[in-house]
Backbone as a ProteinNet text record, in pm:
[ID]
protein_1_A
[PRIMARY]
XXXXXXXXXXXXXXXXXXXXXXXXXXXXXXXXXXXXXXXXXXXXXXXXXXXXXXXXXXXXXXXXXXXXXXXXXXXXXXXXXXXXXXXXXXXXXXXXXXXXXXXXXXXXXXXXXXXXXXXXXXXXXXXXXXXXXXXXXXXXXXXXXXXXXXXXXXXXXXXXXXXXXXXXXXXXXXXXXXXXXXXXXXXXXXXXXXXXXXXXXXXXXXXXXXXXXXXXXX
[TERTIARY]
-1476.3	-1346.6	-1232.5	-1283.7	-1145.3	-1099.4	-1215	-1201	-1133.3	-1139.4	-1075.1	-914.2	-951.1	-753.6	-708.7	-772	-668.2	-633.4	-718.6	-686.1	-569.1	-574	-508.7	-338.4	-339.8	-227.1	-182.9	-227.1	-201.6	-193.8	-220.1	-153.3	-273.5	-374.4	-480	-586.9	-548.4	-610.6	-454.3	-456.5	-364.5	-438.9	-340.7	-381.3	-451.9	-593.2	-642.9	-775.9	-684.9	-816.3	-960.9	-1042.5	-1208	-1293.9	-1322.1	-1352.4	-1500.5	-1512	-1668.8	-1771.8	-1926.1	-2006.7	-2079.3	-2126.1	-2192	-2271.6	-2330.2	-2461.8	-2314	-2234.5	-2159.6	-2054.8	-2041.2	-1975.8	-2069.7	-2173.2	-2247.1	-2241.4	-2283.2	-2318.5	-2199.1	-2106.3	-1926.8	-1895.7	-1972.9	-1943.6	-2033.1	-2152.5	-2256.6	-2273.3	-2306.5	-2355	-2429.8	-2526.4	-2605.4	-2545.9	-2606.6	-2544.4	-2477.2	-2645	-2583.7	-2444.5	-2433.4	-2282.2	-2150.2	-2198.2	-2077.5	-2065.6	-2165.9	-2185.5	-2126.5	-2161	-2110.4	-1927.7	-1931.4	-1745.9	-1673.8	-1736.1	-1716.8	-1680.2	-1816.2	-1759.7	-1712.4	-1649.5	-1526.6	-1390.7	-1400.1	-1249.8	-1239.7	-1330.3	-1322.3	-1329.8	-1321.7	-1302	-1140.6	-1094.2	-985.6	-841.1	-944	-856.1	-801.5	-859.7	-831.2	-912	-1032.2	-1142.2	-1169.4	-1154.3	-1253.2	-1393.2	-1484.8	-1595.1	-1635.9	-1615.2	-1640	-1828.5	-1907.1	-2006	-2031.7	-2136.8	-2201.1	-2154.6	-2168.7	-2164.8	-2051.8	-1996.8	-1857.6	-1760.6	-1803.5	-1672.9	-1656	-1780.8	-1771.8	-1677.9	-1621.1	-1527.9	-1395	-1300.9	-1177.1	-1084.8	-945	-878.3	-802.7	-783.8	-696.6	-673.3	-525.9	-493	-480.2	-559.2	-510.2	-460.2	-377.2	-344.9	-325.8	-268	-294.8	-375.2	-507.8	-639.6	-668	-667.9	-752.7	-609.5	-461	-363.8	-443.4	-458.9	-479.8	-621.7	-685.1	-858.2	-838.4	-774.5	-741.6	-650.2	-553.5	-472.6	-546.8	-615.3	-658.6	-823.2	-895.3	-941.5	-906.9	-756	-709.3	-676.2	-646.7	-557.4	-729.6	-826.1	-990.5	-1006.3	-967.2	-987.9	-899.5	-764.9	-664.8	-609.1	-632	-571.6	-447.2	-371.6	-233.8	-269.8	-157.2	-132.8	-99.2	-98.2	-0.5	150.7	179.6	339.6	376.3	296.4	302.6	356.9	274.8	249.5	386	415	548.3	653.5	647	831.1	805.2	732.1	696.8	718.7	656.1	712.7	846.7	936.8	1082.2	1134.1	1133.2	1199.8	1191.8	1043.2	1040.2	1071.3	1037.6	1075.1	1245.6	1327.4	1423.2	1494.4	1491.1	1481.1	1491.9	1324.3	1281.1	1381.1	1414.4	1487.6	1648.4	1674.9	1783.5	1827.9	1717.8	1744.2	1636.3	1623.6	1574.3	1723.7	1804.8	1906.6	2028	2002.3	2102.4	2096.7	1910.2	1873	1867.6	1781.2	1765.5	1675.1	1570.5	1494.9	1417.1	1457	1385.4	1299.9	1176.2	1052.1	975.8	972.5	906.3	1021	1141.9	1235.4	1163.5	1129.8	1105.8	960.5	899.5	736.4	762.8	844.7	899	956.1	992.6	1012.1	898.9	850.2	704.7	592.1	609	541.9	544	698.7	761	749.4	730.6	699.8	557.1	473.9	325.6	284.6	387	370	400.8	519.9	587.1	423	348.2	253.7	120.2	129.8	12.7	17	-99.5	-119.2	-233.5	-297.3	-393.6	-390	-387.2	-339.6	-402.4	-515.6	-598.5	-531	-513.4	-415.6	-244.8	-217.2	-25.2	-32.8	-168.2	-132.2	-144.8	-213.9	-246.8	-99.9	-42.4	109.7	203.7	194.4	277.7	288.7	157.5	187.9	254.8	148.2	203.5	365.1	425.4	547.8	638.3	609.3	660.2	673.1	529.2	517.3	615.1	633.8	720.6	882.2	945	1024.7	1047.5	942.2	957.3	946.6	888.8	871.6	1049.7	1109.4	1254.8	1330.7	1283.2	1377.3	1346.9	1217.6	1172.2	1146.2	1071.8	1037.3	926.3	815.2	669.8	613	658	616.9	653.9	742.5	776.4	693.6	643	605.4	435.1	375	272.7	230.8	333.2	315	277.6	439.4	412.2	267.3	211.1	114.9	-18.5	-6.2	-158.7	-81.5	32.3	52.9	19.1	57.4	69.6	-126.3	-215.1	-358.3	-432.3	-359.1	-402.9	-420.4	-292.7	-230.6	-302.9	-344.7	-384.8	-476.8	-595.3	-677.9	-631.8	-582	-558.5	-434.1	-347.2	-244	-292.4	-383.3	-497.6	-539.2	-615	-682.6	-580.3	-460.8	-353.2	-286.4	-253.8	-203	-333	-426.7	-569.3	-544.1	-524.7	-537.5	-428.7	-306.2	-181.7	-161.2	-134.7	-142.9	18.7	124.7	218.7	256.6	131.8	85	230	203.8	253.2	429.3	451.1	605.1	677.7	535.8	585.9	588.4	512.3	462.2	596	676.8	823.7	918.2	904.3	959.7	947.8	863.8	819.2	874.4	841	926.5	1065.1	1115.8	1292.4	1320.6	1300.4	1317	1307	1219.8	1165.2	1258.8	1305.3	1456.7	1589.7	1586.5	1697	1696.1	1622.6	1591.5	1617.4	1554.4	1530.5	1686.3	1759.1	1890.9	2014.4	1993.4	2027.7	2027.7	1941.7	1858.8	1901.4	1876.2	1983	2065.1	2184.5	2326	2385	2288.9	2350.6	2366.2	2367.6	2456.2	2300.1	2332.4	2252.8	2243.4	2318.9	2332.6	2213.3	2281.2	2240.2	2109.9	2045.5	1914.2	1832.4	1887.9	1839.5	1768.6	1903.3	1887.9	1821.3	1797	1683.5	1575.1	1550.2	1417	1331.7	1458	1407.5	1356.1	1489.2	1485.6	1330.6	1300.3	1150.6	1026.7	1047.9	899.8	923.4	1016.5	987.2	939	1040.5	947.7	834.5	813.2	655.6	559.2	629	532.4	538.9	631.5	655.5	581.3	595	513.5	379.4	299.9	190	90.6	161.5	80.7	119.8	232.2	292.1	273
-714.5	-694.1	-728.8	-860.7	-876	-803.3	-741.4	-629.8	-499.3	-440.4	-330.9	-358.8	-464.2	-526.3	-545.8	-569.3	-596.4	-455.2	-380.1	-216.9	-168.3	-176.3	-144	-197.1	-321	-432.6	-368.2	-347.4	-289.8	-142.9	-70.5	53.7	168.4	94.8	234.9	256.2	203.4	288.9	280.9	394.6	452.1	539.2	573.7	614.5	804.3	797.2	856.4	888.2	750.6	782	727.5	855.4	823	697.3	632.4	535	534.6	500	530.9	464.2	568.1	560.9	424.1	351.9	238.9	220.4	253.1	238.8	199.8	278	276.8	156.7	80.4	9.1	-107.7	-122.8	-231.6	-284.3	-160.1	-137.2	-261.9	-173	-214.6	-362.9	-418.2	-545.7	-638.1	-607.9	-683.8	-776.8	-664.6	-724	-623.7	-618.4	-547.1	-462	-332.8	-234.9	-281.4	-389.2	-436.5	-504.6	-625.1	-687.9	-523	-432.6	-320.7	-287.8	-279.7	-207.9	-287.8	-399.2	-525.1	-535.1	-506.4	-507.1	-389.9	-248.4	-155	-146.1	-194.2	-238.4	-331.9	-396.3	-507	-484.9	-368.9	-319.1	-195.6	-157.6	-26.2	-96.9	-206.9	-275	-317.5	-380	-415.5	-234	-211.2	-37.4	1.3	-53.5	-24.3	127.1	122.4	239.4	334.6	450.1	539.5	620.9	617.6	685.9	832.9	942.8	1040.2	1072.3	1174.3	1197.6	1365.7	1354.3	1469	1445	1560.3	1555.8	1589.2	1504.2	1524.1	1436.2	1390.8	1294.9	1157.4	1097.9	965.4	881.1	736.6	642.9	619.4	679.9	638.1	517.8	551.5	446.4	536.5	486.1	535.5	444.2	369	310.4	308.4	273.7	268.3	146.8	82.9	-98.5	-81	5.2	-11.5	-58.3	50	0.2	-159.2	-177.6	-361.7	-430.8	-411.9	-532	-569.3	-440.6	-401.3	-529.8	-460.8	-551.6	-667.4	-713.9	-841.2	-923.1	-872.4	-966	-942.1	-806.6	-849.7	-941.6	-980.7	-1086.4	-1211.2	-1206.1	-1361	-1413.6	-1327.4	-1294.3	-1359.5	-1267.4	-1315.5	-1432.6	-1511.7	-1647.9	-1745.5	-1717.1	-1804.3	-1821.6	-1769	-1823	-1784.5	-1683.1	-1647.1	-1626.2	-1690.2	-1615.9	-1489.3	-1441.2	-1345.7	-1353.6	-1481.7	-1486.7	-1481.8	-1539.4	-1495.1	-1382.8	-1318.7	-1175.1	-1081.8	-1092.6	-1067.5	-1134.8	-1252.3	-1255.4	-1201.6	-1116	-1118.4	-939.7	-903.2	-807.3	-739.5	-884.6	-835.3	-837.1	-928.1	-909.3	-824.3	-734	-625.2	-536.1	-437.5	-375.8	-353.7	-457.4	-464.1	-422.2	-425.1	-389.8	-225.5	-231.5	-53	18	-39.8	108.7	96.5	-14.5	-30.5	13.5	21.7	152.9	305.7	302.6	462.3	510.9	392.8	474.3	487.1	428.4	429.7	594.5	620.8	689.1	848.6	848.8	906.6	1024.1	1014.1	1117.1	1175.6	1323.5	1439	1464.9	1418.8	1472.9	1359.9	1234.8	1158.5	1137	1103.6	1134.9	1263.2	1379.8	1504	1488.2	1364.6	1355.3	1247	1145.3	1015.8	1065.4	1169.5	1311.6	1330.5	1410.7	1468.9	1366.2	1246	1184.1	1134.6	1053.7	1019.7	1182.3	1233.9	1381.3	1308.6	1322.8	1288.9	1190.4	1039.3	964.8	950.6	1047.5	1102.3	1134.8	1186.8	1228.1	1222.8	1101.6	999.1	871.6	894.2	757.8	690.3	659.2	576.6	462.7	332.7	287.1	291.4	363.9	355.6	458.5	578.9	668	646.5	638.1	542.1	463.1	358.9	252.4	306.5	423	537	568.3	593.8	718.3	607.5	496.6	373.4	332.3	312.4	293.7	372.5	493	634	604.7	628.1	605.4	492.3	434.5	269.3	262.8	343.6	393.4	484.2	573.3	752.1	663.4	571.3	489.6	472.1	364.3	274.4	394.2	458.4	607.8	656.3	681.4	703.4	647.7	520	474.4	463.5	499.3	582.6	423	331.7	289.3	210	293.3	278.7	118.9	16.5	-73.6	-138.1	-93.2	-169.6	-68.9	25.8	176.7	51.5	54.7	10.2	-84	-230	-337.9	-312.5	-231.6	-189	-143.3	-64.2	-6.9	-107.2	-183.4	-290.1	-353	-403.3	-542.6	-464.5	-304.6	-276.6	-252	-190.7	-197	-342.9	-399.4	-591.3	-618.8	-568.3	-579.8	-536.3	-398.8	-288.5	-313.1	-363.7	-359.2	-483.1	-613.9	-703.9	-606.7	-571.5	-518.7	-398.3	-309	-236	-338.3	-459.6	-491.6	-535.2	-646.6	-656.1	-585.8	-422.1	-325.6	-254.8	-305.4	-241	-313.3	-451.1	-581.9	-573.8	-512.2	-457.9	-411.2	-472.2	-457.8	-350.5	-371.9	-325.3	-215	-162.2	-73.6	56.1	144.2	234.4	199	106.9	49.8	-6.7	-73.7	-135.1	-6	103.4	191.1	269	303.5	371.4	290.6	179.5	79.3	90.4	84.3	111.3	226.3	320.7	492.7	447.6	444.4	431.3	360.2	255.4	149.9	234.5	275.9	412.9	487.4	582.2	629.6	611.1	486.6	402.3	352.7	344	278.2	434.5	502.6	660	736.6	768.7	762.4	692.5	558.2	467.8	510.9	486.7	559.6	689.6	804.4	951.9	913	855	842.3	748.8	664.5	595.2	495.7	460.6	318.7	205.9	152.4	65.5	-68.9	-105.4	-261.7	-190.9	-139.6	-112.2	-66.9	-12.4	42.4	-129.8	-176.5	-319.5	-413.9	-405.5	-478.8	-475.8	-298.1	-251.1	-253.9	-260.5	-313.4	-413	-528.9	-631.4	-647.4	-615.7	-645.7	-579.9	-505.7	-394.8	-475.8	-534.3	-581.8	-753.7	-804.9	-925.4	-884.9	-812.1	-772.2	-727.8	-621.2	-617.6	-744.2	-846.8	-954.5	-1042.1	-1046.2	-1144.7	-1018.1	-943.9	-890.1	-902.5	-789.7	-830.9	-950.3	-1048.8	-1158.9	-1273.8	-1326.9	-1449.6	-1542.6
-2017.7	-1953.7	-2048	-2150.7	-2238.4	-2306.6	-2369.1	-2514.5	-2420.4	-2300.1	-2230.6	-2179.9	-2151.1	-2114.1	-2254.5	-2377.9	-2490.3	-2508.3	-2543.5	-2549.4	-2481.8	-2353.5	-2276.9	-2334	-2309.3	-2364	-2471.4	-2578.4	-2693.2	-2717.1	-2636.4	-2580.6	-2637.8	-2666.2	-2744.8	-2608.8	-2516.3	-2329	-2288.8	-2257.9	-2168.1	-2036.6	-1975.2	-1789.9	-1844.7	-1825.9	-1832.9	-1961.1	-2026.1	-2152.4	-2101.2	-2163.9	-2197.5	-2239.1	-2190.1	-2224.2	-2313.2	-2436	-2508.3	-2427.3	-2478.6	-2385.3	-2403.8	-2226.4	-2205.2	-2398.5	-2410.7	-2530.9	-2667	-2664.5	-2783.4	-2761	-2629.2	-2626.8	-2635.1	-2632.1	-2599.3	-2760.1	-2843	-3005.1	-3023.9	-3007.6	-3082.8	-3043.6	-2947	-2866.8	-2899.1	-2959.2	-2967.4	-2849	-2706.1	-2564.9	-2538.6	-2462.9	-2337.7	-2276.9	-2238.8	-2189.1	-2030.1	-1973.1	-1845	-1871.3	-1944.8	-1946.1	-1922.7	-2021.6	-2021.1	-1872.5	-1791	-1699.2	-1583.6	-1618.6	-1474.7	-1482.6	-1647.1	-1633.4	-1643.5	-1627.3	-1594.4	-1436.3	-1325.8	-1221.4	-1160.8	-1249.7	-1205.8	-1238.7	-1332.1	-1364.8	-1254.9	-1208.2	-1076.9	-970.1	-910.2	-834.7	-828.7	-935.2	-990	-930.7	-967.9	-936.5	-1092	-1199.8	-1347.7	-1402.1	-1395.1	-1400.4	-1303.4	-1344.5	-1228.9	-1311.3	-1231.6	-1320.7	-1244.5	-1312.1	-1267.9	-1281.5	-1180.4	-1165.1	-1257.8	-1308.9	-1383.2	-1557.8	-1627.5	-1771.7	-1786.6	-1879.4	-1945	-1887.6	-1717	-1708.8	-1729.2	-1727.2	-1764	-1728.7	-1772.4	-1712.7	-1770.4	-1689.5	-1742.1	-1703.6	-1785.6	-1729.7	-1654.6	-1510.3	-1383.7	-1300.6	-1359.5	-1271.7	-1073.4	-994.6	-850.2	-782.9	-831.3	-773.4	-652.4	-605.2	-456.6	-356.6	-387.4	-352.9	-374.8	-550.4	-573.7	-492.9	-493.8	-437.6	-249.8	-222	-48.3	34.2	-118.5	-95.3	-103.3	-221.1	-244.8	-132	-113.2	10.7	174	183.2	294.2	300.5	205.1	190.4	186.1	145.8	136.4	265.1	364.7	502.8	545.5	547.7	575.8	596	436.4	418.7	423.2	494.2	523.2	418.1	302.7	210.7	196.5	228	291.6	418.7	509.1	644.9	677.8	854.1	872.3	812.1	883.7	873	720.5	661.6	481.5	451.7	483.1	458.2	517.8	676.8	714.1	634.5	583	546.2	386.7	361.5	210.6	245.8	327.3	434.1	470.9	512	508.4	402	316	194.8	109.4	103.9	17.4	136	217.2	290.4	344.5	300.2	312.4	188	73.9	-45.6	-52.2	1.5	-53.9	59.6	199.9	295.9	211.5	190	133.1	-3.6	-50.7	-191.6	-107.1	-86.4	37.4	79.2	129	184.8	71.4	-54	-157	-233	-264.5	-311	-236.5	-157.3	-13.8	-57.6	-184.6	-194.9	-81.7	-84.5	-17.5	65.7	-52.3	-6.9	54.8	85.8	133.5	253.1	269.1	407	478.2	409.7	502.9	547.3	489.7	504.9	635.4	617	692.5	850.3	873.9	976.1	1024.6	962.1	1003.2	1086.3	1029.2	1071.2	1202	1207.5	1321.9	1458	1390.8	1486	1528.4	1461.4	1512.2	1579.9	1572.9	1652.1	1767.9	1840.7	1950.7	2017.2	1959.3	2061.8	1997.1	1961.4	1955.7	2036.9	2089.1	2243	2144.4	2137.1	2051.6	1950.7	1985.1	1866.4	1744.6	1732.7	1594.4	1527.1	1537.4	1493.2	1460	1573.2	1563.5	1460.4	1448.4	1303.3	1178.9	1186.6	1074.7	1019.4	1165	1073.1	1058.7	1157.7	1141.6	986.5	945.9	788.4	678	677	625.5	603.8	729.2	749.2	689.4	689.7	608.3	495.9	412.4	289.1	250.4	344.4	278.3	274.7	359.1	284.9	196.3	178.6	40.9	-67.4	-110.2	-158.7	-205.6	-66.7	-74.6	-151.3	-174.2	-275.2	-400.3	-451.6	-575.7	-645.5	-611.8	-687	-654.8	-781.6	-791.8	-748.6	-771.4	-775.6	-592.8	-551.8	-410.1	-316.9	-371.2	-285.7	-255	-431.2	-420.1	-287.3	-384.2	-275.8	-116	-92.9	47	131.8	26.3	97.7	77.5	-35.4	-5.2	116.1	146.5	223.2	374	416.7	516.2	536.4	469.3	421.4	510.5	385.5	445	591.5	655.3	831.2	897.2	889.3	943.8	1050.7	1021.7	1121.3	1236.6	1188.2	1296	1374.6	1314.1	1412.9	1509.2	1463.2	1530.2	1672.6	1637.2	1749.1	1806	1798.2	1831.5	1948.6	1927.6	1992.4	2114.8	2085.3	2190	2262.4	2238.8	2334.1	2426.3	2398.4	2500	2601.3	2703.2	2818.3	2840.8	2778.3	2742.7	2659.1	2597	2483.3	2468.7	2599.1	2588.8	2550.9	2600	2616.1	2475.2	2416.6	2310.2	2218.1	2209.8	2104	2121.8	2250.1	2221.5	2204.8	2186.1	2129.9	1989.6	1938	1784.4	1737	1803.5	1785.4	1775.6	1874.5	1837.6	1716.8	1693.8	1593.8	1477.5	1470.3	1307.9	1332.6	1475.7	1438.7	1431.4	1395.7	1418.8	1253.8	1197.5	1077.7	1011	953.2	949	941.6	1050.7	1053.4	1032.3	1001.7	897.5	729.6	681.6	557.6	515.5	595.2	621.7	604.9	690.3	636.6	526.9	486.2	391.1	385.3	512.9	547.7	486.9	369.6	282.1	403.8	467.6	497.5	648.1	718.6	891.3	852.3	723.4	685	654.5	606	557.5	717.3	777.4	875.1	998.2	1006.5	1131.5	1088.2	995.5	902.6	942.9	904.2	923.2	1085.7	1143.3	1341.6	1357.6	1289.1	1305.3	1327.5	1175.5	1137.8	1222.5	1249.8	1273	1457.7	1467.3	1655.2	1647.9	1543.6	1587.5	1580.1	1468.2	1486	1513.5	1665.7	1790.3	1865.3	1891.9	2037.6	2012.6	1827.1	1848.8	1791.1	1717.1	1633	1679.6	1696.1	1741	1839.1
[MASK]
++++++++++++++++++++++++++++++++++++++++++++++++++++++++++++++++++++++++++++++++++++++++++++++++++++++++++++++++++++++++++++++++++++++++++++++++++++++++++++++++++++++++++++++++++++++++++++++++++++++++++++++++++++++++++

């Protein structure tokens, strides 16, 4: 793993290069093909490697942090080692950020995806689905404001959530009430963002995520 992160560090792996084959790396390393192989899948775990199937594609570098940030915090969430509430005010502060450059920026194509969606949740009753576009949605935001790194976060931290806020919303006796509750709020936030208004985009944000996690975690 060291000898692939120095590469990397030093800029001779870049996002997509070939990585030489198990046997030729073992040679060059003076280790075992297994050692190559065990840190082959610990850097594809990591979300550093992807290894393609058949001849010719072999293992590259392709970054996915999304995936290893997502695994990683919702294991820590597993093991207490961060809380929920962690996780929410870590939550508002980036999320408050990304609608607030979403509504500075106000790119296109993830607003017209951020639409679409909010269309689908209008007539979605289910909460296993709703938490589907619920995220989606949160994401095509952060997206809006075009920057890669708060987009990421967003989507491991919302990943992490996912399933407790899932059982959370089953357990709702209030379900249907709270879920057009949730709807408005997204168009209230959404049309904020559309017009511009940086601060009122910031601040329904926040009012968002902290109600959802007084009604369903608290």
């Amino acid at each position: 793993m060291g000898y692939i992160d120095s590469q990397i560090l030093a800029g001779e792996y870049v996002n997509g290069t070939r990585l030489p084959a198990e046997r030729d790396l073992a040679i060059h390393l003076g280790v075992s093909r297994g050692a190559v192989r065990e840190a082959i899948r610990v850097l594809q775990a990591q979300g550093i490697l992807v290894s393609g199937a058949g001849r010719g594609k072999g293992t590259r570098v392709q970054a996915t942090s999304t995936n290893a940030m997502g695994r990683i915090l919702r294991l820590q969430l597993a093991l207490d080692i961060v809380s929920f509430a962690d996780l929410t005010e870590t939550r508002v502060a980036l999320e408050r950020a990304a609608c607030a450059a979403a509504a500075r920026r106000r790119e296109p194509e993830p607003l017209d995806r951020a639409r679409e969606l909010q269309q689908r949740m209008r007539t979605t009753l289910d909460p296993n689905p709703f938490n589907e576009l619920d995220t989606q949605f949160h994401v095509a935001l952060a997206e809006a404001g075009d920057n890669r790194l708060m987009s990421d976060i967003t989507v491991a931290i919302r990943r992490a959530v996912q399933d407790p806020i899932s059982i959370a919303e089953h357990a709702l006796v209030s379900w249907p009430t709270v879920r057009q509750t949730l709807i408005d709020q997204h168009d209230a936030m959404l049309t904020a963002i559309c017009d511009g208004d940086i601060e009122r985009a910031a601040r329904l944000t926040e009012e968002h995520i902290r109600h959802a996690y007084r009604i369903l975690l608290d």
